[in-house]
NUTI-826128 format. One line per field, with one value per residue (C-alpha): residue number from 1; residue in one letter; x, y, z. Coordinates in steps of 0.5 Angstrom, whole numbers. Layout:
N
pos	(NUM, ...) .
code	(A, ...) .
x	(X, ...) .
y	(Y, ...) .
z	(Z, ...) .
// end
This chain:
193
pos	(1, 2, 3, 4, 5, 6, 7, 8, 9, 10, 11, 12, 13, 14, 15, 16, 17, 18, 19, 20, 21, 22, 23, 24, 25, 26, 27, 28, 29, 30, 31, 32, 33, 34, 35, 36, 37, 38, 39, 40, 41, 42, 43, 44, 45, 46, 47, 48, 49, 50, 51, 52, 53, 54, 55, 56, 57, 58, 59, 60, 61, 62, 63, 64, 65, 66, 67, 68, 69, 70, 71, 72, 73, 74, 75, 76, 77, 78, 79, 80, 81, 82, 83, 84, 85, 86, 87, 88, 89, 90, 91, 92, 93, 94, 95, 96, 97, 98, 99, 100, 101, 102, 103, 104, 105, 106, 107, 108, 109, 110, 111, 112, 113, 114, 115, 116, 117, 118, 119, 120, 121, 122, 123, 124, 125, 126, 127, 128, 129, 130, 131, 132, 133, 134, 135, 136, 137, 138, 139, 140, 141, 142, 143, 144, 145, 146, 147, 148, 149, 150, 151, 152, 153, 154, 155, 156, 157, 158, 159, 160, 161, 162, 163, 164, 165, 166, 167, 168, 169, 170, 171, 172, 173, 174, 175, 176, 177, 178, 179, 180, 181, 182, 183, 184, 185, 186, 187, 188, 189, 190, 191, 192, 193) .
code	(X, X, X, X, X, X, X, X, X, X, X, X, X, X, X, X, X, X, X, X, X, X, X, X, X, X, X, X, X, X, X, X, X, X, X, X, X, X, X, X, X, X, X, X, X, X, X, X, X, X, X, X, X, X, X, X, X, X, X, X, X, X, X, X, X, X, X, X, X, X, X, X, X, X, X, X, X, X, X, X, X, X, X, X, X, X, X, X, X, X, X, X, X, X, X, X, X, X, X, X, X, X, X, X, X, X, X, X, X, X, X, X, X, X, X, X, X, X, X, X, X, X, X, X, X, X, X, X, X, X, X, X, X, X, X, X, X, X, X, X, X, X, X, X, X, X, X, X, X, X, X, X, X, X, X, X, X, X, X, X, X, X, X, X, X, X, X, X, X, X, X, X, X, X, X, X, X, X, X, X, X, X, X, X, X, X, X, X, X, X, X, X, X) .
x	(-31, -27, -31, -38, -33, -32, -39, -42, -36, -39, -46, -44, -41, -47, -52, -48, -47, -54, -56, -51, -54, -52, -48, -44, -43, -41, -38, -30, -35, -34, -36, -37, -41, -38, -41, -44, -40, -33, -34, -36, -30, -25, -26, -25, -19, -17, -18, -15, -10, -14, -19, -18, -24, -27, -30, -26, -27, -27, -25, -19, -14, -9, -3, -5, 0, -2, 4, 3, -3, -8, -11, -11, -16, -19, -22, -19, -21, -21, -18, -13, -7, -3, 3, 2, 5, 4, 10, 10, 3, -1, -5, -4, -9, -12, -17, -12, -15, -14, -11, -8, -1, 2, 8, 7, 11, 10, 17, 17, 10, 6, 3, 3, -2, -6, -10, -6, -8, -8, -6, -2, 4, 9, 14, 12, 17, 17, 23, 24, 16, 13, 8, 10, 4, 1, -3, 0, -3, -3, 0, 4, 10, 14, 20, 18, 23, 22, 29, 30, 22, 20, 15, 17, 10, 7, 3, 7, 2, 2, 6, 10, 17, 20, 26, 24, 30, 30, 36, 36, 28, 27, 23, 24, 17, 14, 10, 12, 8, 8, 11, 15, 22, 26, 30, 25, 24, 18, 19, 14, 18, 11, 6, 7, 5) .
y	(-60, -54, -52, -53, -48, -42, -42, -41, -36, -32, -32, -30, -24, -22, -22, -18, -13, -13, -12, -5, 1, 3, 8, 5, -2, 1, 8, 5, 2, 7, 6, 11, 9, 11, 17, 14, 19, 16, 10, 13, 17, 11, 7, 14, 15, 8, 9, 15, 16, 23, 26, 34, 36, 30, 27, 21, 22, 14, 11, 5, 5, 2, -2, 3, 6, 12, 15, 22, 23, 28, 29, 37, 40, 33, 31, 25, 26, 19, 16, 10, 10, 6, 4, 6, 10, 17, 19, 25, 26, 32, 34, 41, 44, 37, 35, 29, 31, 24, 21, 14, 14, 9, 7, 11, 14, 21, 24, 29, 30, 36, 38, 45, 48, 42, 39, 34, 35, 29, 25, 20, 19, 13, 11, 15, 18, 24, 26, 32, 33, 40, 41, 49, 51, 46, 44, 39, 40, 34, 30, 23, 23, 18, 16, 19, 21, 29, 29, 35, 36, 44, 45, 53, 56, 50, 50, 44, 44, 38, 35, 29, 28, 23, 19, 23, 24, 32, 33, 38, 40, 47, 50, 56, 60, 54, 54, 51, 50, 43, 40, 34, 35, 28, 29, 27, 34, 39, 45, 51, 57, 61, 57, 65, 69) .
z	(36, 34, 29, 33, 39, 32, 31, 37, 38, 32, 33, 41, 37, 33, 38, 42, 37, 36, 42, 42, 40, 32, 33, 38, 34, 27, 29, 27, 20, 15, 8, 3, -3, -10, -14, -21, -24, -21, -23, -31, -31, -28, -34, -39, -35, -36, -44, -45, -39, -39, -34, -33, -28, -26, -20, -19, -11, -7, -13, -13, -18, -14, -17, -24, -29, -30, -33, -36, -34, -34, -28, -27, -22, -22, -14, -12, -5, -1, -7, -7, -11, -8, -11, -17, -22, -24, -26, -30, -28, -29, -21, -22, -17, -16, -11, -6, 1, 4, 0, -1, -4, 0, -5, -11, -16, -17, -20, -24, -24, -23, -16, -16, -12, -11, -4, 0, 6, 10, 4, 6, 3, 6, 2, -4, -10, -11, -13, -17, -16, -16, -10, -10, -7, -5, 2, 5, 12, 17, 11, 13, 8, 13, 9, 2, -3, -4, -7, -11, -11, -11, -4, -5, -1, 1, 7, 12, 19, 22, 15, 19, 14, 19, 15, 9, 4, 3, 0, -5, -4, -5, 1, 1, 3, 6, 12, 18, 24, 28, 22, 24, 21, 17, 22, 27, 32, 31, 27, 29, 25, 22, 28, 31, 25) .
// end
């Protein structure tokens, strides 16, 4: 009786959402296809721990040990790097516009000038990090650890830094304007300028 009640339920979903318009029916559906190319260049990162300018754009290496690898000025945008490991790791100039690094270990690695706006960071260690120069614009880095990490000229708009530990951290020359501070209040110090 109960399974008969599940499928009548089931079947009364789809034909409602058949009978919706597509755009309405699918519009929170959002499923990028990967690029051939990120996937050829997921297996020779794999390999050689190495892979300076490639497209490694919606590619998933969750859960990876890529510690002390080479990824300088590679495009990862839309990437998921949840809980992995680049410590030490080489991003200079990187390409990690929404990005997720949920979780992830990225002390000591190199991010300067790289793109992380909208990336989200929850919980990532970044502890002793370069992110000098970087665009964090609208990056989540909620209860990170940017202990002793280098922000020197980042650009913070909108960055959200609630409960992040900051001690140490270098922001001299970064950009605030409706940044949310670890503390949890608004910074609009350079919104005017």
């Amino acid at each position: 009786m109960v399974k008969k009640l599940e499928m009548l339920l089931v079947l009364l979903l789809a034909i409602f959402l058949l009978m919706l318009p597509s755009e309405t029916a699918f519009a929170q559906i959002n499923i990028a296809p990967i690029p051939r190319e990120s996937l050829n260049n997921q297996v020779t990162l794999k390999k050689t721990n190495s892979c300076p300018q490639c497209n490694l754009q919606v590619i998933n290496l969750q859960r990876n040990d890529l510690t002390d690898a080479n990824l300088e000025k590679a495009d990862l945008e839309s990437a998921n790097l949840n809980e992995s490991n680049l410590a030490n790791a080489n991003l200079a100039g990187a390409n990690l516009s929404k990005v997720s690094l949920r979780l992830v270990t990225l002390s000591e690695a190199d991010l300067n000038n790289s793109n992380l706006s909208e990336a989200t960071l929850y919980k990532a260690d970044l502890t002793g990090a370069n992110l000098s120069g970087s665009n964090l614009s609208g990056a989540n880095l909620n209860k990170a650890n940017l202990e002793n990490a280098d922000l020197s000229g980042a650009n913070l708009f909108k960055a959200y830094f609630r409960d992040a530990n900051i001690s140490g951290a270098n922001f001299d020359g970064a950009r605030f304007c409706n940044t949310v501070l670890a503390t949890g209040k608004l910074s609009y110090e350079d919104c005017r300028k």
